[in-house]
C-alpha positions as YAML, in Angstrom:
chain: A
units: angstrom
residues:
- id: 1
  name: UNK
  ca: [-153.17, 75.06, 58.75]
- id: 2
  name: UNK
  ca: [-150.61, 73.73, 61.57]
- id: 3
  name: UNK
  ca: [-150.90, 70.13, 62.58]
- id: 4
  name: UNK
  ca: [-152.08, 71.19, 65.78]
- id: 5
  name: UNK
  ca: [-154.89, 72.74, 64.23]
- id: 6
  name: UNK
  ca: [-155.82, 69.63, 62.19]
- id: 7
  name: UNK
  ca: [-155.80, 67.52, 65.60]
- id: 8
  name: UNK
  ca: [-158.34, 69.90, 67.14]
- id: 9
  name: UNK
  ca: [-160.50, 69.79, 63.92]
- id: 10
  name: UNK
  ca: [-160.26, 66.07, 63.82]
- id: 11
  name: UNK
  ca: [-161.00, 65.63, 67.88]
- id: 12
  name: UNK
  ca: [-164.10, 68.42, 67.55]
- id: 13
  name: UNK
  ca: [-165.41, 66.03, 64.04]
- id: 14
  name: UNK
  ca: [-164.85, 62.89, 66.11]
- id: 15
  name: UNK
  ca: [-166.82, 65.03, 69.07]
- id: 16
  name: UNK
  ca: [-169.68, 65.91, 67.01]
- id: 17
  name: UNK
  ca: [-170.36, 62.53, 65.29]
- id: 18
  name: UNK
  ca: [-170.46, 60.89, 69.07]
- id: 19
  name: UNK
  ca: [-172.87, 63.33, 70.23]
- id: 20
  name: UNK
  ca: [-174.67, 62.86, 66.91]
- id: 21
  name: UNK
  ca: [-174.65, 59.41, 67.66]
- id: 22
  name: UNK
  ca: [-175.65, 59.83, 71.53]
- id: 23
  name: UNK
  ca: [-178.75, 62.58, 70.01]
- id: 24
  name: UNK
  ca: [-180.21, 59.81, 68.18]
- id: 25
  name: UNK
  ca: [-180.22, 56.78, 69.90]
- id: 26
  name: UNK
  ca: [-181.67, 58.18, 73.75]
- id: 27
  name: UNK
  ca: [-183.77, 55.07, 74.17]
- id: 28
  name: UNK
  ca: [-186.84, 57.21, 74.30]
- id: 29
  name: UNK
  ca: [-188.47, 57.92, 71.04]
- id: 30
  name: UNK
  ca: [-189.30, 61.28, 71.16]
- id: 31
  name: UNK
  ca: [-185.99, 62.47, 71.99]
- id: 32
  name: UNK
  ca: [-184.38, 60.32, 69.62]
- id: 33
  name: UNK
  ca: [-186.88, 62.39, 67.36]
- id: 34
  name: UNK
  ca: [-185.77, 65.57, 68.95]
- id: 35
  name: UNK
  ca: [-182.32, 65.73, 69.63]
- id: 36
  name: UNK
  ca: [-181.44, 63.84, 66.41]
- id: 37
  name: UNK
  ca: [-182.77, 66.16, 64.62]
- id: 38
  name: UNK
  ca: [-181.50, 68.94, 66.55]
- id: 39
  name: UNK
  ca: [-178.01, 67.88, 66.47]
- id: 40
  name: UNK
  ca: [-178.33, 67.10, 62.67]
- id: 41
  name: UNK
  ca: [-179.02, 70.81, 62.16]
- id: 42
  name: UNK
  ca: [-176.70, 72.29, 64.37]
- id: 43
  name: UNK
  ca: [-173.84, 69.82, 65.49]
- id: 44
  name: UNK
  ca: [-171.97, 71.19, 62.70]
- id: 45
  name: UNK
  ca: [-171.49, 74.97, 63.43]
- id: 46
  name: UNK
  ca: [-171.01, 73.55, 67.11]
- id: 47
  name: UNK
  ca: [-167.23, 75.26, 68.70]
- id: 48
  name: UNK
  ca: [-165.44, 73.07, 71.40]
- id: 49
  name: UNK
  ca: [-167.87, 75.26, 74.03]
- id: 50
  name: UNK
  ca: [-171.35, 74.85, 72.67]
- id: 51
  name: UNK
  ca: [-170.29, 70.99, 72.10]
- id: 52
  name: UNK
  ca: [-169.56, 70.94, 75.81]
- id: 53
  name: UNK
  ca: [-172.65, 72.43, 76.80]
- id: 54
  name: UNK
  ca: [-174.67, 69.78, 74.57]
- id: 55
  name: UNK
  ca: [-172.68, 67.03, 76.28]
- id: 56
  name: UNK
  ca: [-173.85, 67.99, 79.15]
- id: 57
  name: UNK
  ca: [-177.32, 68.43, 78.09]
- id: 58
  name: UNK
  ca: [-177.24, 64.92, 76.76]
- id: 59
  name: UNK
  ca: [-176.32, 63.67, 80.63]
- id: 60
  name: UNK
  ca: [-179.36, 64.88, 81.67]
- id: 61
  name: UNK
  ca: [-182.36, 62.35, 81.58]
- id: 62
  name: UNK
  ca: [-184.35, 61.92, 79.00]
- id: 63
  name: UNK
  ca: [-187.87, 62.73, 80.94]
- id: 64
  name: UNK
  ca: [-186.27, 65.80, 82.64]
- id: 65
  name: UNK
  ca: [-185.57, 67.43, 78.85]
- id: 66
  name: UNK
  ca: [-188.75, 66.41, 77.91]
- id: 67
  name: UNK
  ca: [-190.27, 68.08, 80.68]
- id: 68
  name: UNK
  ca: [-188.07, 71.43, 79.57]
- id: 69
  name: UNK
  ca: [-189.13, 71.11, 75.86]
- id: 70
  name: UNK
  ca: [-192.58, 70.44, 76.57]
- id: 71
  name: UNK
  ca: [-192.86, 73.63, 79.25]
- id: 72
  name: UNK
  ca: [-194.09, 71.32, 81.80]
- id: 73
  name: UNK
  ca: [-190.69, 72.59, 84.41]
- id: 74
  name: UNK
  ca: [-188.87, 75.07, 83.32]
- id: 75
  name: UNK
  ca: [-185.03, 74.77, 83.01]
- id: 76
  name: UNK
  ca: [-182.87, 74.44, 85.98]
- id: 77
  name: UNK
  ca: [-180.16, 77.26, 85.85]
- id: 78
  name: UNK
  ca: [-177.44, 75.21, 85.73]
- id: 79
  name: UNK
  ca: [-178.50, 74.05, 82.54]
- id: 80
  name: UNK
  ca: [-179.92, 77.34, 81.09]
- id: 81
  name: UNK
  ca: [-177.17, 78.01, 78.62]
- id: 82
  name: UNK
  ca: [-177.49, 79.23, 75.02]
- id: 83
  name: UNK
  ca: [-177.45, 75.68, 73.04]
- id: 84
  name: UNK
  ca: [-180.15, 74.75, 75.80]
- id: 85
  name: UNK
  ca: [-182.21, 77.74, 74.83]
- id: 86
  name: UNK
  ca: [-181.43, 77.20, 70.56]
- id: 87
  name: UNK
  ca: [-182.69, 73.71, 71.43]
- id: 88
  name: UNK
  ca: [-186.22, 75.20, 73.07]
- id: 89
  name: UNK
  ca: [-186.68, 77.54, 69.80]
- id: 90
  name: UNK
  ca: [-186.02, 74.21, 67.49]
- id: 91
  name: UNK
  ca: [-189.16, 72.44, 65.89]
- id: 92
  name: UNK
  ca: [-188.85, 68.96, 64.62]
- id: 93
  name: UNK
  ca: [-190.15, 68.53, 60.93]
- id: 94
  name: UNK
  ca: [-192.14, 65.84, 59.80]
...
């Protein structure tokens, strides 16, 4: 392993505990719920391009990816990308 790959490890680790972070404290409890638990399950088998593409799910407000999980609006196609659609086949357990 080259240094170079030991950087890009540590910046994707550092990545994925800030988004873990971010998935868990939303301010609204049910996403907290959601995405924590989400991000718990997946986060960790998250590449550099899936992490992107939750990053930018996580800009998104937290009523408008309610809206998507609950099937009240379905998902804009800018967002429609595959850790958006992994997160619509997730189920929280209680």
């Amino acid at each position: 392993m080259t240094v170079e790959d030991m950087t890009t490890d540590t910046d994707l680790e550092t990545r994925r505990k800030r988004l873990l972070y971010r998935s868990t404290y939303r301010g609204n409890k049910e996403n907290d719920i959601l995405l924590g638990q989400f991000a718990r399950a997946h986060i960790a088998e998250f590449g550099a391009a899936e992490l992107d593409q939750y990053e930018r799910l996580l800009a998104v407000g937290d009523n408008d990816i309610y809206d998507w999980i609950a099937g009240k609006t379905a998902v804009p196609p800018e967002h429609d990308t595959p850790v958006v659609r992994t997160l619509l086949a997730f189920r929280v357990r209680f």
